[in-house]
Structure formats: structure tokens, C-alpha cells
C-alpha positions as CSV (number, residue, x, y, z in Angstrom):
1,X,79.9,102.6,94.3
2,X,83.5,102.0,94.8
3,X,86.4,104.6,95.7
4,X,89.9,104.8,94.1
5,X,92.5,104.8,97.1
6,X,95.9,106.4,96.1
7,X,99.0,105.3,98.3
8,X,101.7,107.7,97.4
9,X,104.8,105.0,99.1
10,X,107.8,107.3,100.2
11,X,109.4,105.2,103.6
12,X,108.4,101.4,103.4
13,X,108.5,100.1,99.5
14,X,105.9,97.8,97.7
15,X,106.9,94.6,99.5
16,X,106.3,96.3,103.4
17,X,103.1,98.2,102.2
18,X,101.2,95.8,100.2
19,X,100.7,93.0,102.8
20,X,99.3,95.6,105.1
21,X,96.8,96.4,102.3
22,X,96.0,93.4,101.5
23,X,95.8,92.3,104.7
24,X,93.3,95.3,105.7
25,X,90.9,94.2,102.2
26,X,91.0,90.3,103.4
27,X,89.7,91.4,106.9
28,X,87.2,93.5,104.7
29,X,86.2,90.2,103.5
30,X,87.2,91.4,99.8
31,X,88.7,89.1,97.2
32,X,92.0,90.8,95.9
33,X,93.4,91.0,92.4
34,X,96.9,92.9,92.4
35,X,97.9,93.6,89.1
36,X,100.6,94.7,87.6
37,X,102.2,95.1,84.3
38,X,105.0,92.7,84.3
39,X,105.3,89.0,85.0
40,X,108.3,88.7,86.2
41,X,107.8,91.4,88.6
42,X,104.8,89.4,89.6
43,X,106.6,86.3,90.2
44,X,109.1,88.1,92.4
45,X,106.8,89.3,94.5
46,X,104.8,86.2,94.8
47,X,108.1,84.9,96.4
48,X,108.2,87.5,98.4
49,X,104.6,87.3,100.0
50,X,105.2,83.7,100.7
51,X,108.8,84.1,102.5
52,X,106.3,87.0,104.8
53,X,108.1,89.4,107.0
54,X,105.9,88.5,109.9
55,X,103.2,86.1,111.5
56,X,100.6,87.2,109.2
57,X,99.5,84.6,106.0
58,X,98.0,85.6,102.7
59,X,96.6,83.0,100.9
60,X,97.7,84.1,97.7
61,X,98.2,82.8,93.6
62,X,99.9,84.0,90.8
63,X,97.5,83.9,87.7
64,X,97.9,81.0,85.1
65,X,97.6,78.5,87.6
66,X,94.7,75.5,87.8
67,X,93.2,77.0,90.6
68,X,92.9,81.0,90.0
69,X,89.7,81.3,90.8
70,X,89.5,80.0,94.2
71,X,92.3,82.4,94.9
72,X,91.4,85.1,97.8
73,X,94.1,87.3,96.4
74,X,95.4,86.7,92.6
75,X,98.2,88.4,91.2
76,X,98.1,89.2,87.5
77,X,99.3,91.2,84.6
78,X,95.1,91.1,83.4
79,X,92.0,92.9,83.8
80,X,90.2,89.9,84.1
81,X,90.0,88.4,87.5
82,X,88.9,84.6,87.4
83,X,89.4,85.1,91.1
84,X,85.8,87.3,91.3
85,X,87.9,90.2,92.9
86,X,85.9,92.6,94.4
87,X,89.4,94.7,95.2
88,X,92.0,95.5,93.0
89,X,95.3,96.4,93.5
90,X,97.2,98.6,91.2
91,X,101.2,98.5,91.4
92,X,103.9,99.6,88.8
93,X,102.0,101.7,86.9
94,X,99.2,99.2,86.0
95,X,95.9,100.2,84.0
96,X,92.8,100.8,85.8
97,X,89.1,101.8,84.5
98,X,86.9,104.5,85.8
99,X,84.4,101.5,85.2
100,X,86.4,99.4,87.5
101,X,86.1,101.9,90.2
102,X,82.0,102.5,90.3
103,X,81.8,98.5,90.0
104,X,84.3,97.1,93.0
105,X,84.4,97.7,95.8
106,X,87.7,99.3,96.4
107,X,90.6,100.4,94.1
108,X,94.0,101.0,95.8
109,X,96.7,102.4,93.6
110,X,100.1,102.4,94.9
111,X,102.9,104.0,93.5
112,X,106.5,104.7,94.2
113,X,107.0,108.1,95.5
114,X,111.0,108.2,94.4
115,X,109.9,108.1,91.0
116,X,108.8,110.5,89.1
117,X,107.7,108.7,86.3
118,X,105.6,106.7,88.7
119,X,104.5,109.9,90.5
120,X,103.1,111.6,87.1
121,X,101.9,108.6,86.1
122,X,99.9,108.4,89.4
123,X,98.7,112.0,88.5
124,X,97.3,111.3,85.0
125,X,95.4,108.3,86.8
126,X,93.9,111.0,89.2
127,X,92.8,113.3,86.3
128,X,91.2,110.6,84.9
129,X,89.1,108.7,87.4
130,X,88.1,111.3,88.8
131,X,87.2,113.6,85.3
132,X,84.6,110.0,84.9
133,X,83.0,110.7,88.3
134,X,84.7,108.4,90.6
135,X,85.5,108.8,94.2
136,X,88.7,109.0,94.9
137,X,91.7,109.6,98.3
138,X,95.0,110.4,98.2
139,X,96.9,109.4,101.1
140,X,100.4,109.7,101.6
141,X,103.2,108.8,104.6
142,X,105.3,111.4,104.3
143,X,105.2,112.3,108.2
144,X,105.9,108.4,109.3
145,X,102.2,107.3,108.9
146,X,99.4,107.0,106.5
147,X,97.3,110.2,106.2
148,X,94.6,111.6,103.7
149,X,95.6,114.9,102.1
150,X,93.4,114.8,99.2
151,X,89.5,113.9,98.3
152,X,87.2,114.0,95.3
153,X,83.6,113.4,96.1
154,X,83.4,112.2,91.9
């Protein structure tokens, strides 16, 4: 059974934090899908994970391509992964099912901490998965780095 992982982002935005994450799942040996709500938003960060802001690569795809599922990490608006993903990766508010969470193997949700929309959207995902039973953290980096200030045992 799988764990819903809440990243409440409040000094280093999507496109610092999310190549550490995924970077962190591929050493897991998980297969990603990041999914988000809209395509264009998608397509601007799959430039943005190729151009990298360091020495580390991350074999990545946007979906709709011929070869989504030999993709290690697949980005896509969908809740079907052709990829096999054993990891997703929730940004922008993107849907995800309390099924979802007792099936994979990890669920990270990440969500902009200077919104408030995002921030009480974040919350209602909370109530939810965790109301069904599943696991979940909330870890925030308020102080400078990632720490845990929330847990639900499901």
C-alpha cells in the first residue's frame, strides 16, 4: 500500500523541486507519471526538464508520442499511464484517486504555496484521501529545507 506525499513549495517553484523528486523516485527505481491539468503547461515544462539546471538527466516524454510507454517518467494531462507508472506526480491542481494511492507505490502532490487557491485545493485533496483510508505526509520547506509536519496513518 502506497502513501500520498504532499510538498507544500514556498522557496524553490515547480521547475527546482520537481527534478529533485523525480530524481529521488527514478533512484527508487519507480516509473513516473507527472500529470497535470493543462497541455500547454506540460509542454513548457517538458522544455524545461530537458534544458536541466544541472548535471543530472531525466529520461523523460510528453504523452501522445509513439513511444509513451517505454517512457521512465511521462508527462500527461491523463489518468492513464501507458508508461506503467508506479509513481505519480500531481502538479497544478491535478486529480488524484484514493484508489490510486493504495495501488502505487507513491503519490507526491505538489502545490504552490503562494496560492491560495492551490493551498485549499491541496486541503480538500487531504480531506479526501485520507477520509478513504490512505496514508498520507505533509511536508513543507518553510525553514529552508524539506520537513514533515503532518501524518495520517489512513
Amino acid at each position: 500500500m502506497g502513501a500520498a506525499y504532499f510538498y507544500h513549495l514556498t522557496r524553490k517553484p515547480l521547475q527546482e523541486t520537481l527534478p529533485v523528486l523525480l530524481d529521488k523516485a527514478r533512484g527508487a527505481g519507480w516509473r513516473i507519471a507527472v500529470r497535470g491539468r493543462d497541455p500547454e503547461r506540460l509542454a513548457w515544462l517538458d522544455d524545461t526538464l530537458w534544458l536541466g539546471g544541472d548535471a543530472s538527466f531525466l529520461p523523460h516524454g510528453l504523452a501522445g508520442g509513439p513511444h509513451d510507454a517505454l517512457q521512465p517518467i511521462l508527462l500527461t494531462t491523463s489518468a492513464e499511464a501507458p508508461n506503467k507508472a508506479t509513481c505519480v506526480m500531481s502538479i497544478d491542481g491535478a486529480q488524484v484517486a484514493p484508489e490510486e494511492v493504495t495501488t502505487l507505490d507513491r503519490v507526491c502532490i505538489l502545490f504552490d504555496g503562494t496560492d491560495a487557491e492551490a493551498v485549499q485545493h491541496a486541503r480538500g485533496q487531504w480531506k479526501a484521501l485520507t477520509a478513504a483510508g490512505c496514508q498520507a505526509q505533509y511536508w513543507s520547506e518553510e525553514s529552508g529545507r524539506w520537513e514533515k509536519k503532518a501524518e495520517s496513518g489512513g
